[in-house]
C-alpha atoms as one frame of an Amber mdcrd trajectory, in Angstrom:
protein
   0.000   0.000   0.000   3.395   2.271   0.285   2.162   3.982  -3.301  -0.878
   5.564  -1.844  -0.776   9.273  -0.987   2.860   9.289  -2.448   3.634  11.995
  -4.698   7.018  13.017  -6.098   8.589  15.708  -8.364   8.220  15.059 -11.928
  12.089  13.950 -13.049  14.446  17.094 -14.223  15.253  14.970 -17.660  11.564
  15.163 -18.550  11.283  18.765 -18.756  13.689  19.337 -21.268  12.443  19.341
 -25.032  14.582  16.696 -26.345  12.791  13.148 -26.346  14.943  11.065 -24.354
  13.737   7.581 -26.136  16.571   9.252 -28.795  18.900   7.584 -25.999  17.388
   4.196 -26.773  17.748   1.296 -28.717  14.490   0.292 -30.371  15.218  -3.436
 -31.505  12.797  -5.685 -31.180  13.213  -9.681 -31.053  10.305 -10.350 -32.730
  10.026 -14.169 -32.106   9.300 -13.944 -28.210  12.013 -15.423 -26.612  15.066
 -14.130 -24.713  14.938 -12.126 -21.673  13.339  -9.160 -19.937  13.226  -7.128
 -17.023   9.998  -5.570 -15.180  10.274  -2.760 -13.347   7.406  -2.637 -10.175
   7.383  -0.770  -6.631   6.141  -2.331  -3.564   2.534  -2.870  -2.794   3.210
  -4.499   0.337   7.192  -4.550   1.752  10.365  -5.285  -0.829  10.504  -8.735
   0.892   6.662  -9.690   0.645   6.588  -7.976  -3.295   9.766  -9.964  -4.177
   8.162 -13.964  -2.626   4.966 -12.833  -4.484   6.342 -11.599  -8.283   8.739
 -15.447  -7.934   5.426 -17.242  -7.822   3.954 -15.654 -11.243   7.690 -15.469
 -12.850   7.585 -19.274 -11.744   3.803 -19.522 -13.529   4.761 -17.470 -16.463
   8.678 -18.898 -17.299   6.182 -22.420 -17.159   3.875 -21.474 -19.593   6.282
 -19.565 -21.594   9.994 -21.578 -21.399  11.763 -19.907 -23.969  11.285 -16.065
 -21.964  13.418 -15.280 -18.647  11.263 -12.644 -16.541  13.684 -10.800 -13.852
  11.122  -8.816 -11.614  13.180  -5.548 -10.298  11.409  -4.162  -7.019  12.865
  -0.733  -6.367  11.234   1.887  -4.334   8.989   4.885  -4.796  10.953   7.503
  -4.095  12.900   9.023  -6.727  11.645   6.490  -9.512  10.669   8.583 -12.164
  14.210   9.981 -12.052  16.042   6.528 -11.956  14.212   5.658 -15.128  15.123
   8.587 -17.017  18.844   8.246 -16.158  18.567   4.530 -16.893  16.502   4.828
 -20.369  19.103   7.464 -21.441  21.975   4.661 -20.449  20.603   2.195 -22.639
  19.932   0.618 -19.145  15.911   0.556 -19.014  13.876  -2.018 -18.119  11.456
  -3.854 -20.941   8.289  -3.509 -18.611   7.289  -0.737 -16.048   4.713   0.026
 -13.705   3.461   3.568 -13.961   0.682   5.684 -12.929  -1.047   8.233 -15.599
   0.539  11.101 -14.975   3.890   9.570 -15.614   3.057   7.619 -18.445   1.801
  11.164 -19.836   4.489  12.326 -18.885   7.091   9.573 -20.400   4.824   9.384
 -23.578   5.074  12.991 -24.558   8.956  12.633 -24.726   8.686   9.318 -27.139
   9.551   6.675 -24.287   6.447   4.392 -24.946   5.776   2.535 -27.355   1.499
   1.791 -27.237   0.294  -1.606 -26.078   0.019  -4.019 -28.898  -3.266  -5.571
 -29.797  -1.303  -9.050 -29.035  -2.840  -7.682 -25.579  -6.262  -8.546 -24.697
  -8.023  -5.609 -23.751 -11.827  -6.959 -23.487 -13.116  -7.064 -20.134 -11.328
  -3.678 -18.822 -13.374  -0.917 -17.261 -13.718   2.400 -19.541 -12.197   4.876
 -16.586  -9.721   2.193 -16.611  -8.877   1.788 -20.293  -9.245   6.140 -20.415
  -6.394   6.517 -18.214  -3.777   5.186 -20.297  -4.954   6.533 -23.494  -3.177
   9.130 -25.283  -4.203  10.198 -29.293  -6.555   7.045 -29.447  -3.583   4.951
 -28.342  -3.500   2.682 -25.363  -0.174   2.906 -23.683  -0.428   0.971 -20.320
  -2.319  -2.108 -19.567  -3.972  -1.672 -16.521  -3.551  -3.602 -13.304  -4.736
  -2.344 -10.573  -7.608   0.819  -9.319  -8.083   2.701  -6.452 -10.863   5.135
  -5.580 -11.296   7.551  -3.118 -15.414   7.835  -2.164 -16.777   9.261   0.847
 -16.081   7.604   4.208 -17.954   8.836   7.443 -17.372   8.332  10.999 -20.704
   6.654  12.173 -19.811   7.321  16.073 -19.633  10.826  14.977 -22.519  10.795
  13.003 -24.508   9.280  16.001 -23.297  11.377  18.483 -24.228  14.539  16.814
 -27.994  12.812  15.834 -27.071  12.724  12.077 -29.468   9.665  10.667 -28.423
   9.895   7.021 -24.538  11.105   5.726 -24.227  13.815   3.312 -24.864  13.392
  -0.709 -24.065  17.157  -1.611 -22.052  19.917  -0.814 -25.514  21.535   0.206
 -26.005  18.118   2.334 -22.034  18.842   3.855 -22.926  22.442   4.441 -26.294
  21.480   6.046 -25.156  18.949   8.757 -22.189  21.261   9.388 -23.373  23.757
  12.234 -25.031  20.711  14.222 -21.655  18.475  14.019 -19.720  21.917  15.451
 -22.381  23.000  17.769 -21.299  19.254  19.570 -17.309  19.824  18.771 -16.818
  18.039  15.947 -15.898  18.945  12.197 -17.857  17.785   9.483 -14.685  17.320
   7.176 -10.977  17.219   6.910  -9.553  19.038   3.783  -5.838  19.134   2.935
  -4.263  22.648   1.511  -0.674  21.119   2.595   1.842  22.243  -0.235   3.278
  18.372   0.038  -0.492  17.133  -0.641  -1.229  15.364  -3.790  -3.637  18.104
  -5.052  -4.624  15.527  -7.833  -6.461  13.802  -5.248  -7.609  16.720  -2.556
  -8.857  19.442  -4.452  -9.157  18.790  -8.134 -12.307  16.230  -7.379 -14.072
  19.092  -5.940 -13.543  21.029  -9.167 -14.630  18.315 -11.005 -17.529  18.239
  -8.600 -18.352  21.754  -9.492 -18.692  20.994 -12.734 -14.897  22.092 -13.694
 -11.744  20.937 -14.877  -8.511  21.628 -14.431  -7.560  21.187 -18.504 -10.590
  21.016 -20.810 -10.667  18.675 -23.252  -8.496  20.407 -25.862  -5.663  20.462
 -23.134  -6.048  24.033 -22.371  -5.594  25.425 -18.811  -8.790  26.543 -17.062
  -7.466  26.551 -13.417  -9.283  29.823 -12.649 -12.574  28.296 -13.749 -15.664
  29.629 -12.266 -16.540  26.243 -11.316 -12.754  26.110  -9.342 -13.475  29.335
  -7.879 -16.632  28.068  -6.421 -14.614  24.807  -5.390 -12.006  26.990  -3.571
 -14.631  29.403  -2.061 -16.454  26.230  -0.928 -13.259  24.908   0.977 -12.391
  28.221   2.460 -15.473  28.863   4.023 -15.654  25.295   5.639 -12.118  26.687
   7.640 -13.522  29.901   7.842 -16.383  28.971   9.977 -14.770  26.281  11.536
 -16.359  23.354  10.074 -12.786  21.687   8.771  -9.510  22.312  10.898  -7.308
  24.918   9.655  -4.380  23.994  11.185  -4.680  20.473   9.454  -5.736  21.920
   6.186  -2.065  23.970   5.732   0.002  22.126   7.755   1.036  17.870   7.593
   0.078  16.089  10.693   0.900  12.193  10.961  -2.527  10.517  10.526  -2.602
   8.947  13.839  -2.067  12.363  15.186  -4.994  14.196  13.367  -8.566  15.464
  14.170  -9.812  11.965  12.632  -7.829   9.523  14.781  -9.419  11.638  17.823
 -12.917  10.551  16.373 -13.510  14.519  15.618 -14.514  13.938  11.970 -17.586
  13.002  11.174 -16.596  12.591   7.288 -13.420  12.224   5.163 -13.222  12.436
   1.144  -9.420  12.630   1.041  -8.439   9.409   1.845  -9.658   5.885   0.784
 -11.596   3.716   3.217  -9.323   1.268   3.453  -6.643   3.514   5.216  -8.727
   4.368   7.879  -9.241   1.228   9.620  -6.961   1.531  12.352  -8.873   4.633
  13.212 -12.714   4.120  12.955 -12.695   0.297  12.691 -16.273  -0.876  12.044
 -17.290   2.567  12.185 -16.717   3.358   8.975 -19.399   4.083   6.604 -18.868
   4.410   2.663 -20.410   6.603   1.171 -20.724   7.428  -2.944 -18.391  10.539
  -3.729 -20.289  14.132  -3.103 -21.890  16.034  -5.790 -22.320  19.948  -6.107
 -23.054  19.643  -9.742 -21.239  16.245 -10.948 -20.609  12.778  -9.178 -16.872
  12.198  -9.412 -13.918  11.474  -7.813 -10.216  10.570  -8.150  -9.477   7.241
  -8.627  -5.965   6.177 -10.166  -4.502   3.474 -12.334  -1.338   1.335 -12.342
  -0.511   0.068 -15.430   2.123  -1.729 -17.530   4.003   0.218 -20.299   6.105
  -1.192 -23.035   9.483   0.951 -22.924  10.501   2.136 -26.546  14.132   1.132
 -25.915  13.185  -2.615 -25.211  14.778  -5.153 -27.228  12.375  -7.770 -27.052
   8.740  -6.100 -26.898   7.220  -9.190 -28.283   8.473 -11.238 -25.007   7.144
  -7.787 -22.728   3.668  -7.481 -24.423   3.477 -11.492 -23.636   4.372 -11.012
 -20.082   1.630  -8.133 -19.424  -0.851 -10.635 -21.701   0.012 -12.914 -18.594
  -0.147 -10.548 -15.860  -3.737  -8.997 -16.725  -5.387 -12.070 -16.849  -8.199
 -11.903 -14.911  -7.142 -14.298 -12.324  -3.548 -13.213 -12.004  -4.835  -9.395
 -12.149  -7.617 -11.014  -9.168  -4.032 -11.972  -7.387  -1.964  -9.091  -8.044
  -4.699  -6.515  -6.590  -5.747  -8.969  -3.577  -1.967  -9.058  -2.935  -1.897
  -4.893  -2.815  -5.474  -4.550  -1.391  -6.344  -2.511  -4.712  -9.497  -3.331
  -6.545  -9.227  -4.871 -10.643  -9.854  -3.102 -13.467 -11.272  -5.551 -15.419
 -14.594  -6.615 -14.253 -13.828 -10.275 -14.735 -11.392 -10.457 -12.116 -13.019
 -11.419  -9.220 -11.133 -10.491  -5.834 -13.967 -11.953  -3.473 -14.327  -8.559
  -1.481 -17.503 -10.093   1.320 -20.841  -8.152   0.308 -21.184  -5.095   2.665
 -17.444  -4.520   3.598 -15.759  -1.681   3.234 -13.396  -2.844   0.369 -17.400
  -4.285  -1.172 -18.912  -1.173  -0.986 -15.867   0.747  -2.461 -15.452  -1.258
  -5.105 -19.041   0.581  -6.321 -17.730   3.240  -7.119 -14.841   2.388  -9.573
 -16.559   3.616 -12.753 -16.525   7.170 -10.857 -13.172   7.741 -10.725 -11.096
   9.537 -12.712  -7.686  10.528 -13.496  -7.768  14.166 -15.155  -7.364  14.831
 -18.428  -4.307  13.162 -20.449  -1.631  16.508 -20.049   2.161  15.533 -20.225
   2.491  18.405 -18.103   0.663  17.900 -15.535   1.990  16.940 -12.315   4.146
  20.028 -13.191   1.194  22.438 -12.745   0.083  20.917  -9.464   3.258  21.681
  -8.107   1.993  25.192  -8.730  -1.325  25.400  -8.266  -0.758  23.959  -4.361
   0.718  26.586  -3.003  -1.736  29.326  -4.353  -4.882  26.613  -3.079  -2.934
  26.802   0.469  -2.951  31.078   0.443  -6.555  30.890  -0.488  -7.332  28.694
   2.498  -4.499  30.373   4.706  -7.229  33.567   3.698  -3.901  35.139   2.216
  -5.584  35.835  -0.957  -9.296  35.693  -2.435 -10.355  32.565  -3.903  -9.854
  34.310  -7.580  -7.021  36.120  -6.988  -5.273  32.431  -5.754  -6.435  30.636
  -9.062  -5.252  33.636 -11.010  -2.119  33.408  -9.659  -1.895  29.748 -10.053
  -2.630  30.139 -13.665  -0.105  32.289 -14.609   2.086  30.142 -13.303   1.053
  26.915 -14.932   1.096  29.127 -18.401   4.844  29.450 -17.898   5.440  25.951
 -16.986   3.238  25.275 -20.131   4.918  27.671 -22.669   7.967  25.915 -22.212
């Protein structure tokens, strides 16, 4: 689970013009055989990772004996930087695990080469299949989703004589005054300038109706509907209905208002993550809506390095790997949910992994900008001054557009 709530720099070498697959070799051993590597980052620990990818290299090398499969587990941190310094080596592995925003990002400068239709791709959830798609072309093969839906504290809930959870802003707004009137907040938001903003504050634009890109890839960060989304989270701090202190500043998890069973309900963090602190208690709810139903869900997938020298022996191994009952083992493993709706992972009816698992086909990624990690490394700091009440809701998402334009003009 070490991936979740993990965010990183974009690598330096990826924000220079130059593609750097120009530093690759781009044979390809047609036939199938040989060797590859596969680059993946731990879902559980390096040790447990490492005794779980030897029993599918075992099942694949079987099934396939003429194709050696070294699995390289290597951390989070710093990864995206490692792989740029190892692609322009000539030192890249065949097969790696990335998330959209790098594989965006990795596309744009000609690393990829798009999934071939040796891959079965039946079976896979749209959000899922959307994710990896750039120009029509599918360049990672999905295996694993997450979403983030509403979770609420039903001790809280009780406590304060709130029957039924919120379903709107309006509903958020309305149950507010009650849940501070018995010293609780009714939410937790996170302005931190470390927070993935991806996952904290662009679902509530996209609640409003908003985007951060529209579809054409043009910026529209200073939105009306993100204004309203902004305006919306300052005034829960303003009147004291979300903790300010948490909202601009990091605090460990088991340190915040949420572990003291002071939140009533949380639509930061998956459901999942918050069993150590409301146990049975928790209550999952279907993501909010102002004027839209959506929230961020991500996708890992498998991309096909340009560089590779044997892409026909990579595209078998992901043919292997998102099968739907090695994908079923691969996201039971993690504690993710599948993206192909014929992998069964056997989540009990009524659970909270069950009742996340709903709400799949809601999530989404953002639009598919090569950029774009890049402008929420500017656009965080300008949310933050908007809830520090530094600046006006507009004047913040002006500010964070003109900065984005420069990062964009480059």
């Amino acid at each position: 689970m070490s991936m979740r709530r993990f965010i990183a720099p974009l690598a330096a070498c990826l924000l220079v013009s130059a593609p750097i697959a120009a530093c690759s070799s781009s044979d390809d051993a047609g036939g199938g055989g040989g060797s590859i590597t596969v680059r993946v980052y731990p879902l559980k620990s390096e040790a447990d990772d490492k005794a779980f990818w030897a029993t599918q290299v075992a099942a694949f090398e079987k099934a396939n004996p003429g194709i050696k499969v070294t699995v390289d587990v290597q951390p989070w941190k710093d990864r995206e930087t490692i792989l740029v310094t190892q692609i322009t080596g000539n030192k890249a592995p065949d097969v790696a695990y990335m998330v959209p925003d790098e594989l965006r990002a990795f596309q744009a400068k000609g690393a990829l080469e798009p999934i071939p239709d040796s891959v079965p791709k039946d079976g896979y959830r749209p959000a899922a299949l959307n994710a990896t798609t750039v120009d029509s072309k599918v360049y990672g093969a999905p295996i694993l989703m997450s979403v983030i839906p509403g979770t609420c504290d039903k001790k809280v809930l009780t406590a304060a004589g709130i029957t039924t959870p919120p379903a709107t802003w309006d509903d958020l707004m309305a149950i507010a005054p009650k849940l501070k009137e018995k010293g609780f907040y009714a939410t937790q938001l996170d302005a931190t300038q470390a927070a993935a903003i991806n996952t904290t504050f662009y679902p509530w634009v996209w609640q409003a109706g908003g985007d951060i890109f529209d579809q054409g890839g043009n910026l529209t960060v200073n939105s009306p509907q993100a204004v309203k989304a902004l305006t919306y989270w300052t005034n829960l701090v303003k009147q004291g209905y979300a903790p300010k202190a948490e909202a601009t500043t990091a605090v460990p998890l088991d340190q915040s208002a949420m572990a003291k069973r002071k939140v009533a309900c949380e639509f930061n963090i998956e459901p999942n993550l918050l069993e150590k602190q409301w146990g049975d208690d928790r209550v999952v709810i279907p993501p909010l809506k102002d004027t839209v139903q959506r929230t961020y869900g991500t996708v890992g997938a498998y991309t096909i390095l340009k560089g590779s020298k044997n892409k026909a022996a990579a595209a078998k191994w992901i043919s292997f790997v998102t099968q739907p009952q090695v994908m079923a083992a691969v996201d039971k493993f993690g504690g993710y949910f599948a993206p192909k709706t014929t992998a069964n992972l056997g989540y009990a009816p009524g659970t909270p992994a069950a009742e996340t698992e709903k709400y799949l086909d809601m999530g989404y990624t953002g639009p598919a900008v090569a950029k774009g990690r890049e402008v929420q490394a500017v656009i965080a700091p300008e949310v933050q001054a908007a809830v520090l009440g530094q600046k006006t809701p507009e004047q913040a998402l002006q500010d964070a557009s003109k900065n984005a334009q420069q990062i964009l003009s480059r």
